[in-house]
Every structure is written in structure tokens, then in C-alpha cells.
Backbone bond lengths (Angstrom), bond angles and torsions (degrees), N, CA, C in turn:
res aa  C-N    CA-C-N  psi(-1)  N-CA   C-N-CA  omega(-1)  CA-C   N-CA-C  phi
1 X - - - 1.459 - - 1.526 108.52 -
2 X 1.606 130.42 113.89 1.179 119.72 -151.03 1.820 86.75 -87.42
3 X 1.143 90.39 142.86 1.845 97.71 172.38 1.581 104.00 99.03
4 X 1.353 106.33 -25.48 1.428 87.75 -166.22 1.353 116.54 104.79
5 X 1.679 113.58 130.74 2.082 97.41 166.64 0.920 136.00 -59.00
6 X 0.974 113.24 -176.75 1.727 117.20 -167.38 1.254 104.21 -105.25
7 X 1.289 103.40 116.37 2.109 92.17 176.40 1.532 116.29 -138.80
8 X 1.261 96.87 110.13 1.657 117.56 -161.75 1.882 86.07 -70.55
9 X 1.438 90.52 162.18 1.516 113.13 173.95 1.707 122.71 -143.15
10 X 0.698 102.66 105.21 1.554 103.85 172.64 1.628 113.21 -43.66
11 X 1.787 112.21 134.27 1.128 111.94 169.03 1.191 119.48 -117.51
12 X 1.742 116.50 -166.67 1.154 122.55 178.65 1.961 109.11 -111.52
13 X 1.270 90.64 114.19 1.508 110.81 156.12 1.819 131.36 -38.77
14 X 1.598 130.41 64.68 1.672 110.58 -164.86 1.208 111.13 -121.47
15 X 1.134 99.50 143.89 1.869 115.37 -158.13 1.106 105.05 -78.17
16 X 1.357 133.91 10.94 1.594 142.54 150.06 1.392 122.51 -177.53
17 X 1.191 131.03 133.52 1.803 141.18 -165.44 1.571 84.19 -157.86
18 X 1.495 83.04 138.20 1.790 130.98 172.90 0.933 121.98 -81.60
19 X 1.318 142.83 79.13 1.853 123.74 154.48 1.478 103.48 -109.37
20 X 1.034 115.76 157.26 1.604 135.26 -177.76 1.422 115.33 26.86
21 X 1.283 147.31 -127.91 1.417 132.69 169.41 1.522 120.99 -70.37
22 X 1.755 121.92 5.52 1.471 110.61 -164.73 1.742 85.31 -107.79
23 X 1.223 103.85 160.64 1.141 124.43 124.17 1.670 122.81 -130.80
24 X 1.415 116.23 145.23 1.404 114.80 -164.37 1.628 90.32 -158.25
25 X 1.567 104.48 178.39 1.459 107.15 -172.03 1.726 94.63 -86.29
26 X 1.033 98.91 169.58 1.556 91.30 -179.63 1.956 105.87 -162.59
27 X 1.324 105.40 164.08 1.541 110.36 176.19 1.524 110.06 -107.67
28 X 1.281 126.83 104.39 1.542 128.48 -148.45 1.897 89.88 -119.80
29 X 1.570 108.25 151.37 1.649 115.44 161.26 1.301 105.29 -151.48
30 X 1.662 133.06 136.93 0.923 135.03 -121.25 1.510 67.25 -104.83
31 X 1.872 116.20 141.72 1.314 127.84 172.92 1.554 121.07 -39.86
32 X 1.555 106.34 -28.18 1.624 106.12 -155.18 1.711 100.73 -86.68
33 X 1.151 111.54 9.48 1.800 118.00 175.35 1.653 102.90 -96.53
34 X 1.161 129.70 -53.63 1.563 125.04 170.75 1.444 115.16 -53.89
35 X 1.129 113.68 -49.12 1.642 128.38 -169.01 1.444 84.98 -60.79
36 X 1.230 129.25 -63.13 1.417 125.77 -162.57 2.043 114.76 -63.65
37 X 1.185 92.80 -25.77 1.612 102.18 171.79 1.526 112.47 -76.21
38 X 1.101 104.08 -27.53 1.758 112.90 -177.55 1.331 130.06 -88.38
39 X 1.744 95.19 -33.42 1.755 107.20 144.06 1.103 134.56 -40.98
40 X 1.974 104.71 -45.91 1.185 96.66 -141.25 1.945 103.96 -100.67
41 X 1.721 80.61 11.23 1.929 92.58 -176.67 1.464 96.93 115.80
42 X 1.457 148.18 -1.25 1.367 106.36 173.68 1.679 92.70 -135.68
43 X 1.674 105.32 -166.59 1.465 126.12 -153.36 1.567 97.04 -105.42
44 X 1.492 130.44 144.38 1.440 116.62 -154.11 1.860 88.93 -129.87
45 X 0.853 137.06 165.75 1.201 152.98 170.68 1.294 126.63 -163.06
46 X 1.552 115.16 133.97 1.551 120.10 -158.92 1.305 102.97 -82.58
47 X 1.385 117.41 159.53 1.522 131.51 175.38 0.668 138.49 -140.25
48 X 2.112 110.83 66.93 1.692 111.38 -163.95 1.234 127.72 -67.08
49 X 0.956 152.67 142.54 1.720 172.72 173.64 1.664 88.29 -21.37
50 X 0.971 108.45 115.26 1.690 145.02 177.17 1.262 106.51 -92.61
51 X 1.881 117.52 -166.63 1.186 112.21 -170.73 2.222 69.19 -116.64
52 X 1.169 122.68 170.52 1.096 111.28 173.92 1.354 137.90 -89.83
53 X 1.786 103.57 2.76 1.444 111.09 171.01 1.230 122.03 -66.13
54 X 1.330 97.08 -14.72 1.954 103.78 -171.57 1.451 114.69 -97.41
55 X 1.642 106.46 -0.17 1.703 96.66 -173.11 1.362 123.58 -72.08
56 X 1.459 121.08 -23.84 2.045 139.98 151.16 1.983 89.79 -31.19
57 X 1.373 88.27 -71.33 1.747 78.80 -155.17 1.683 110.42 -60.64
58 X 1.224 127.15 -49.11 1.778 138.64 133.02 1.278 88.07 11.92
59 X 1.534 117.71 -94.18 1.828 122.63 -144.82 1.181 102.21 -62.70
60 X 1.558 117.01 -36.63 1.405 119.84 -151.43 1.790 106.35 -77.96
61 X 1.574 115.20 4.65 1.464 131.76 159.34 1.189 134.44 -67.08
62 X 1.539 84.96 -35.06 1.325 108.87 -172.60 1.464 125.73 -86.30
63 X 1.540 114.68 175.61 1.255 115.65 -164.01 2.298 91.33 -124.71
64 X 1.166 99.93 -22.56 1.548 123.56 -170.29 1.535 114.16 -166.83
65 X 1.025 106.92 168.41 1.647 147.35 166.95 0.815 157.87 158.15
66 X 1.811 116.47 148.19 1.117 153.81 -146.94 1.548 105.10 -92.88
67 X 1.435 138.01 114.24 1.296 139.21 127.26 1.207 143.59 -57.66
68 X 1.346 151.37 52.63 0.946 153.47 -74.70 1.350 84.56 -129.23
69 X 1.358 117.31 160.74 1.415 142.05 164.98 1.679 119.35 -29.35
70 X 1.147 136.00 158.59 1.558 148.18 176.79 1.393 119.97 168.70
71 X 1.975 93.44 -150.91 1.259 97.01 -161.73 1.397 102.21 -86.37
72 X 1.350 138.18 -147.06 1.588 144.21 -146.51 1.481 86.26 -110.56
73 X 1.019 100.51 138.45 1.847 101.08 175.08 1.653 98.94 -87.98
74 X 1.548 100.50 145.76 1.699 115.26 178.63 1.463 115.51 -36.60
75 X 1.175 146.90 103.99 1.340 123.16 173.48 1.364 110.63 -54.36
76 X 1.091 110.95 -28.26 2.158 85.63 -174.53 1.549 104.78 -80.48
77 X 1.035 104.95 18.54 1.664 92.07 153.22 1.319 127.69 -87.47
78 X 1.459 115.24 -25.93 1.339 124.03 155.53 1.477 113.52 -100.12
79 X 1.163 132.91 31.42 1.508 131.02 134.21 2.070 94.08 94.20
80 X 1.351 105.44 37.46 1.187 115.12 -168.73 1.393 109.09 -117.18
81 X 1.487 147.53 107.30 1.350 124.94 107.29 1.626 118.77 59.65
82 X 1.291 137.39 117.66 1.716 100.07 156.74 1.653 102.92 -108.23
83 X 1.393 104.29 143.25 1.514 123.58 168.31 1.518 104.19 -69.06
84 X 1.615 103.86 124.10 1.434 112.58 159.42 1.544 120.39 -9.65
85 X 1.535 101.54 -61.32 1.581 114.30 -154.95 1.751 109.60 -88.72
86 X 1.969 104.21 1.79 1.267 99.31 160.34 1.253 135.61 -76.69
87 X 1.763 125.56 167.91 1.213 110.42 -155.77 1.678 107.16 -88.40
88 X 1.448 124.80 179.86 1.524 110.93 151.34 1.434 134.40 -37.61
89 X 1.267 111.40 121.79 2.154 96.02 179.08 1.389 98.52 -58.14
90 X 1.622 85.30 178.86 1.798 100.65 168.53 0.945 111.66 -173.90
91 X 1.982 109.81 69.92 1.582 143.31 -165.10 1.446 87.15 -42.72
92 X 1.409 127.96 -78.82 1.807 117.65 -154.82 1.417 105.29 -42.63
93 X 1.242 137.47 -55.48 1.709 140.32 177.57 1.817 101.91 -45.32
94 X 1.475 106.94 -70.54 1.809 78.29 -167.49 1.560 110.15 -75.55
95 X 1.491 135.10 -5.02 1.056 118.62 -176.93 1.922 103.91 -80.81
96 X 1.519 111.50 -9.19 1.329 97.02 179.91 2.024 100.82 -102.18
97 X 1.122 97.55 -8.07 1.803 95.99 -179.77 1.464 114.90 -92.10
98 X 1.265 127.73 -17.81 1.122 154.83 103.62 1.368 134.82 23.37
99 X 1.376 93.25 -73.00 1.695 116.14 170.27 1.313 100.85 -87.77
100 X 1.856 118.27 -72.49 1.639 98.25 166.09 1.553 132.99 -15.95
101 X 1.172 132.07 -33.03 1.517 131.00 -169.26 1.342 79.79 -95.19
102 X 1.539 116.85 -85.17 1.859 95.70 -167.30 1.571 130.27 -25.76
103 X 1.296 115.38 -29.31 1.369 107.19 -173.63 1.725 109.77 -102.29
104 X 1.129 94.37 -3.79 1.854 106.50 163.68 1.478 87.24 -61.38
105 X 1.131 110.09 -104.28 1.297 128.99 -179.19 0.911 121.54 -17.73
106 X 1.166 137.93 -46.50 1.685 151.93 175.44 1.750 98.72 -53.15
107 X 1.224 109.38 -45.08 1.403 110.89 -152.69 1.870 105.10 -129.81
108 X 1.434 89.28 36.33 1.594 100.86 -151.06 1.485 124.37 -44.33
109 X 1.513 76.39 89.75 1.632 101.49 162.79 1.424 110.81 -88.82
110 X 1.340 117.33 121.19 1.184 126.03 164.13 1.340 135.30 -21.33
111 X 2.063 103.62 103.85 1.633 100.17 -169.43 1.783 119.43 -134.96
112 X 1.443 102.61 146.63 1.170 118.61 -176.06 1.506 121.56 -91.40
113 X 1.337 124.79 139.95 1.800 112.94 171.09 1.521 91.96 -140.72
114 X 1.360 101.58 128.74 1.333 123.51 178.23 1.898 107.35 -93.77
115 X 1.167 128.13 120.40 1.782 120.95 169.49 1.543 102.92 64.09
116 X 1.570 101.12 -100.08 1.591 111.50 -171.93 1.361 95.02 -65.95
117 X 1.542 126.16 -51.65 1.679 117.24 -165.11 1.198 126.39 -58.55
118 X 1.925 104.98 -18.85 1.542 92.75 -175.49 1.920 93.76 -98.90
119 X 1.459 127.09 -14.69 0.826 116.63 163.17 1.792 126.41 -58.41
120 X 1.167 102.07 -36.20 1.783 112.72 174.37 1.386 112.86 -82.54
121 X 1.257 119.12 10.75 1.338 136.44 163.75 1.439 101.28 -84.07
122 X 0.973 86.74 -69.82 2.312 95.79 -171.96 1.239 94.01 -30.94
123 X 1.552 108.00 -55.88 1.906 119.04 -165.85 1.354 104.93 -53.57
124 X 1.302 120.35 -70.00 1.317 107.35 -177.52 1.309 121.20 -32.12
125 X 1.049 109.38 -62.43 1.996 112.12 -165.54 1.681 105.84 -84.94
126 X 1.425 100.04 45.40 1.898 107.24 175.70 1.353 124.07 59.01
127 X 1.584 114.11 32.31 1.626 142.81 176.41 1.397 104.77 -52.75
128 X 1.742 139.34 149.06 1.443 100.37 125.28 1.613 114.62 -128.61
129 X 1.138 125.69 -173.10 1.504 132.87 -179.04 1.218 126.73 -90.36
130 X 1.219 122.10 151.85 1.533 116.50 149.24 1.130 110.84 -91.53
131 X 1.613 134.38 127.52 1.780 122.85 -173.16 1.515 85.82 -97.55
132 X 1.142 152.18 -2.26 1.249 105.98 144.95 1.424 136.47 -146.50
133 X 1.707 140.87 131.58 1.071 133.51 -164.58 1.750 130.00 -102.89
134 X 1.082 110.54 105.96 1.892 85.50 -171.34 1.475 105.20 -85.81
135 X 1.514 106.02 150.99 1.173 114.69 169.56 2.214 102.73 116.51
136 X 1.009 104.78 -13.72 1.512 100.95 -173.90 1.646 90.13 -108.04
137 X 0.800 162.58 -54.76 1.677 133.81 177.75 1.486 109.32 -107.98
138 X 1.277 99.45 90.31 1.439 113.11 166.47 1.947 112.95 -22.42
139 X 1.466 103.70 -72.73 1.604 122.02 -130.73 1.853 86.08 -112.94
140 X 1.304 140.20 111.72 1.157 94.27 171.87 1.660 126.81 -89.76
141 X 1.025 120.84 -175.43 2.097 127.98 -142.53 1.329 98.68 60.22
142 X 1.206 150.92 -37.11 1.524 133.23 -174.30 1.579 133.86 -85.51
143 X 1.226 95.71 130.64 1.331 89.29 160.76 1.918 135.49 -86.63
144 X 1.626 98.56 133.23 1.537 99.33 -155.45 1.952 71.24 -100.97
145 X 2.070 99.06 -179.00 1.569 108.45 177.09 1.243 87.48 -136.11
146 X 1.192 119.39 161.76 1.520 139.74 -164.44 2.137 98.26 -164.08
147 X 1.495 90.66 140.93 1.902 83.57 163.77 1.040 113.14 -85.09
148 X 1.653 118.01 157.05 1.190 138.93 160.01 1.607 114.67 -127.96
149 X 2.094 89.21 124.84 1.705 80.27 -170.95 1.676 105.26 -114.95
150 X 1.565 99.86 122.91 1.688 93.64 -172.24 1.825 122.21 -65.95
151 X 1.103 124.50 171.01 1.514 152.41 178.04 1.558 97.26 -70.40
152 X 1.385 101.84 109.99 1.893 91.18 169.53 1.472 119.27 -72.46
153 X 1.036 134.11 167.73 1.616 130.17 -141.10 1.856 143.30 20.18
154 X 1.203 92.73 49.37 1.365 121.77 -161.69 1.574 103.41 -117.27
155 X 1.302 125.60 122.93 1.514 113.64 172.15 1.761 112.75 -56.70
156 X 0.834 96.35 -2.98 2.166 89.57 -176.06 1.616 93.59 -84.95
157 X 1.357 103.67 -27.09 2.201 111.51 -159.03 1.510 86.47 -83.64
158 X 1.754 126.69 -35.56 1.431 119.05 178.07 1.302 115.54 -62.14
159 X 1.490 106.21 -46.41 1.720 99.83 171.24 1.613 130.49 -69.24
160 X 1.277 102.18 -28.63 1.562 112.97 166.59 1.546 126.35 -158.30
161 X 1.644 77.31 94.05 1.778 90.87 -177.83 1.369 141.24 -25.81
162 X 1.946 100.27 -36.64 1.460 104.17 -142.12 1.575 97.10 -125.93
163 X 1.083 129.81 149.65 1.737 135.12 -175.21 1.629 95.79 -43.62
164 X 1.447 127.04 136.55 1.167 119.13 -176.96 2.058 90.41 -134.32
165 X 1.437 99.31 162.15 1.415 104.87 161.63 1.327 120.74 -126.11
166 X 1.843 107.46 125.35 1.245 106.04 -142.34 1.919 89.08 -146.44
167 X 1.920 96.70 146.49 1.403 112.89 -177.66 1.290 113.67 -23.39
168 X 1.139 123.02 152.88 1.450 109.53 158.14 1.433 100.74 -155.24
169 X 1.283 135.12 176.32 1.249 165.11 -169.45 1.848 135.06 142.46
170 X 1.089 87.23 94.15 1.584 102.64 -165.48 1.782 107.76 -148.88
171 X 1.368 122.62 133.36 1.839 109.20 158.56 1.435 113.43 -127.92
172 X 1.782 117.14 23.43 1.084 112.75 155.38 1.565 111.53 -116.38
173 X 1.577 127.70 172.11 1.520 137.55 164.15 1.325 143.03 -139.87
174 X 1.205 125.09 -130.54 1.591 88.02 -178.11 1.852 84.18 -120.57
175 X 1.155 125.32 164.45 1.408 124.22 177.20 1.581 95.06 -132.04
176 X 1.239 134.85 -104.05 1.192 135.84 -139.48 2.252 88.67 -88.80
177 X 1.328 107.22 112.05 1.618 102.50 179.69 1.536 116.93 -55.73
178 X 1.139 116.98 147.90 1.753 102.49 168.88 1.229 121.60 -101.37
179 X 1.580 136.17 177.32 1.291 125.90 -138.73 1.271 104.36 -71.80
180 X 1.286 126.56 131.60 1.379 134.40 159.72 1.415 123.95 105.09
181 X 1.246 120.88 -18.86 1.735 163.82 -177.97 1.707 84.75 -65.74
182 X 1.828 111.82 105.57 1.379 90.55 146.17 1.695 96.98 -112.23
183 X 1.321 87.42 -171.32 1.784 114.14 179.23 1.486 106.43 -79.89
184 X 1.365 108.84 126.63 1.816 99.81 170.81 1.388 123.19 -153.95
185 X 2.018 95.34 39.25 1.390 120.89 153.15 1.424 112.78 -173.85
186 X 1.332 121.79 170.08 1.544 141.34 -149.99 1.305 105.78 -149.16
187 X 1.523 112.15 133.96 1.031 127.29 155.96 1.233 113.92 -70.27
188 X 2.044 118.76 -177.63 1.392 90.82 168.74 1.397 115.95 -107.05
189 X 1.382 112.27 26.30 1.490 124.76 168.98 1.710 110.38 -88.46
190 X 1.507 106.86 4.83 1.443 98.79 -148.50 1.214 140.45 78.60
191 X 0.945 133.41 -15.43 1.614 160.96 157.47 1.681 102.99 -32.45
192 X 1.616 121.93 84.71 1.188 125.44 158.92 1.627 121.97 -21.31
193 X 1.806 128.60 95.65 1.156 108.95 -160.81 1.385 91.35 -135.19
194 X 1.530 147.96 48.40 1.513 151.89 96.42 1.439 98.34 -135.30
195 X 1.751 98.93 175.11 1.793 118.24 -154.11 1.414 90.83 -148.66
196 X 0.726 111.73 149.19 1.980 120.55 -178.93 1.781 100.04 -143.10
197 X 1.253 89.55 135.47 2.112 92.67 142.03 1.197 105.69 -100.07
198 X 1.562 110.70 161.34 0.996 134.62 178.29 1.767 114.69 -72.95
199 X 1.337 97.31 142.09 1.438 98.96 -172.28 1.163 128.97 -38.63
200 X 1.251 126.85 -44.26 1.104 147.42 178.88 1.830 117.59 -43.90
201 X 1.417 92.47 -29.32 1.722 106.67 -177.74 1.816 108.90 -123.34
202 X 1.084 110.28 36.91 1.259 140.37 117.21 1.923 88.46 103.93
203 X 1.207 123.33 155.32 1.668 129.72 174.23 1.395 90.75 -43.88
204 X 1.686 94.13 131.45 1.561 118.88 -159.33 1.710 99.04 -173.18
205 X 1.709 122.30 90.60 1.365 108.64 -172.32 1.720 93.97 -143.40
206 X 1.303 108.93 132.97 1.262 119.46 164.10 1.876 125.92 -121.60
207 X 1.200 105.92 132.20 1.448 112.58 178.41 1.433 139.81 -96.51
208 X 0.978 142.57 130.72 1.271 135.91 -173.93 1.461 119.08 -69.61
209 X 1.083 118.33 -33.49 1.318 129.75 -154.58 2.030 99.14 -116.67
210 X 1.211 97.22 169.53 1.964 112.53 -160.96 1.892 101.10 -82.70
211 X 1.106 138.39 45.28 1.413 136.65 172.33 1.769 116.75 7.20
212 X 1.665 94.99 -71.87 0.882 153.56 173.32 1.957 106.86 -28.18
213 X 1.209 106.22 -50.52 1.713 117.39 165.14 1.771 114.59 -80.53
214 X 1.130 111.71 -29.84 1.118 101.62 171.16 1.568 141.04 -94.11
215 X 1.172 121.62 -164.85 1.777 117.10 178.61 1.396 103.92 -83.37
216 X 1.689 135.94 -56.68 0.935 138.09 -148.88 2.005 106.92 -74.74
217 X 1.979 89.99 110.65 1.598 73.76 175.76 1.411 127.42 -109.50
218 X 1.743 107.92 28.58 1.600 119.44 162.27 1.564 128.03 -2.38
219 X 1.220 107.61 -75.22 1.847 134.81 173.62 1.510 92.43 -40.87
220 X 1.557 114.24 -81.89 1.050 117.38 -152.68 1.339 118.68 -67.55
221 X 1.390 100.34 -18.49 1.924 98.13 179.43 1.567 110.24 -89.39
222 X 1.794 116.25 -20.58 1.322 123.38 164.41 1.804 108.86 -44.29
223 X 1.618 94.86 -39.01 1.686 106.34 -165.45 1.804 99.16 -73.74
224 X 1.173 104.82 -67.77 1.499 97.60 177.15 1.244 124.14 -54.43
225 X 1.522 134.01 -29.51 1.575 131.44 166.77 1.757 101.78 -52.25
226 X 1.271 117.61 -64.76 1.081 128.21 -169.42 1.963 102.75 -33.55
227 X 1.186 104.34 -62.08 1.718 129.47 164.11 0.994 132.08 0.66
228 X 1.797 95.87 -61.51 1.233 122.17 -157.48 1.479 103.99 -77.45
229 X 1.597 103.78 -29.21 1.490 111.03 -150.93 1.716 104.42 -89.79
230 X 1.639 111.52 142.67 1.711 126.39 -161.33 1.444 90.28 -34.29
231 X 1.230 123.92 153.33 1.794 122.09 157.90 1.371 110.31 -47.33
232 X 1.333 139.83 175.43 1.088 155.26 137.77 1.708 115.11 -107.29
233 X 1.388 93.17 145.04 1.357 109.14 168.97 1.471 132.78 -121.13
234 X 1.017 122.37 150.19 2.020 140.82 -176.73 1.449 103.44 -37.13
């Protein structure tokens, strides 16, 4: 595929950002998600918050995608309560990341969820959360590292065999899995920290931890190999 696939990324929506004399609202994604697509062999393209009828035609561009990291997904989307210590919602973001995963899936094109994405993964397929975890972001603005040791026969254990220590910043996780979603890595608290479907229902991997800050681009080049290859069909 000359160039490389195409691998859209979900962004962030902010009601004002600064460069040179403007500030204006703007659709921002933190550099270290492209860089990491471009490493890892393919072509990255942003994907600001849409209306959600259009995310079918969106995927159907695509070659992959990326859900990228954020704020706390709504609990009443999974039929939850909100905990004090959860963050502000930000209904337009999961109702358009949301649809993005359905139409991954629908049309299963090969997809990634980074933190919130693989958490709004769980959600989609009737997941729910714990909103909150101590011990995974130490400092806050920083990113702390912690190991994660994957599930042997697990596509996350194919991409990286061996206990790795990897970004993190997160204080929610996944609690109740959603249908079909197994586990296919561990913190060492136990702390569910990636989720796979099964092959059969097509490359489908979410992560707990920030890829994206670090060197190792395993995940993401698993995601773009996956990419490259003709679609499959039902």
C-alpha cells in the first residue's frame, strides 16, 4: 500500500487554544498519536467530533482506527451513577467515538482504543467501569510507568510477548467486560490493562496505558499491519 494506511484518530474538541495572536475553539490531538502512526508504517489523519450519522461513511475511508485518549466517559452511558471524583462529561466526544467503534466493527476495519478508547470500547459492547482507581496516575500532568504483563495466546501477547513497562495515566478501568471482550493483559494489581475480540470478529485491541508517550511502537504497528491487509468479510 504505497504511503502506508490510513489511520484516522479521534480528537479532542477545546473551547479555546492559543497559537500566535488567536485564541479560538479548536480540534487538537496530542502530537505523540500521529508520530506513533508514522513510526509505526502508516499515514494518520485527525477525526474531529462529527455529527454521528457520518461515522459509517468516516470508517469506510479508512484503512484503521485509533480512539485516542481523554476525558472520563459519561457514566450513564453505562447505566452508572457519577462518582464525585469523575471527570466532566463530554456527550458530543463519546456520542461521536461511539459511533466510530460501531462502524469499526460494523465494517471491521481494524480498531484501536488508547485509555478512554479502550475504555469506550468496553462501553460500547455493554462494558462497565470503575470511575475511580488509585495508584495509576501518581502526579497529576504526569505521566508515571508501571508493568504490564500480557495473557499468553492473546493478540496483545503476539505483539508483545514479554512483561513490558509502559506510560500510564488513567484512575478509571474496565469492571464488568462487555460482550465478547476478553482480557489479554494485567497489571500487577490485577487491574485489566488491554481487551481483545476474538479473531474471528475481526482486529479489535484496546489499551490501558498511553502508547503514544512512549518508544515502543508494537500495538500500533500490530494496528497498521493488521490495515494493510485486503478487508475481510462475514
Amino acid at each position: 500500500m504505497a504511503g502506508g494506511p490510513l489511520i484516522g484518530v479521534s480528537t479532542y474538541l477545546e473551547a479555546a487554544a492559543r497559537w500566535g495572536v488567536w485564541e479560538l475553539e479548536a480540534a487538537l490531538l496530542p502530537a505523540g498519536y500521529p508520530r506513533l502512526v508514522q513510526r509505526a508504517g502508516g499515514m494518520a489523519v485527525m477525526l474531529p467530533p462529527d455529527e454521528a450519522s457520518r461515522a459509517a461513511d468516516v470508517v469506510s475511508r479508512l484503512d484503521g482506527v485509533v480512539i485516542a485518549g481523554g476525558p472520563d466517559v459519561d457514566p450513564s452511558r453505562y447505566g452508572a451513577e457519577r462518582d464525585p471524583r469523575t471527570g466532566p462529561p463530554a456527550p458530543a466526544r463519546d456520542a461521536w467515538e461511539l459511533a466510530l467503534i460501531d462502524a469499526a466493527l460494523a465494517a471491521r476495519t481494524p480498531l484501536l482504543g488508547i485509555c478512554r478508547g479502550m475504555q469506550l470500547l468496553n462501553v460500547a459492547l455493554g462494558g462497565t467501569l470503575v470511575q475511580h482507581l488509585d495508584g495509576h496516575a501518581e502526579i497529576v500532568g504526569t505521566f508515571g510507568h508501571h508493568p504490564v504483563k500480557p495473557i499468553p495466546g492473546t493478540r496483545y501477547a503476539t505483539a508483545v510477548p514479554e512483561e513490558t513497562s509502559v506510560p500510564t495515566y488513567h484512575h478509571q478501568s474496565i469492571d464488568r467486560l462487555g460482550t465478547g471482550l476478553l482480557p489479554s493483559a494485567h497489571a500487577e494489581d490485577g487491574t485489566i490493562e488491554a481487551i481483545e475480540l476474538p479473531a474471528a470478529d475481526g482486529w479489535v485491541l484496546g489499551v490501558q496505558w498511553h502508547p503514544e508517550m512512549g518508544t515502543d511502537v508494537r500495538v500500533m504497528r500490530a494496528l497498521v499491519k493488521a490495515a494493510a491487509q485486503p478487508p475481510t468479510t462475514t
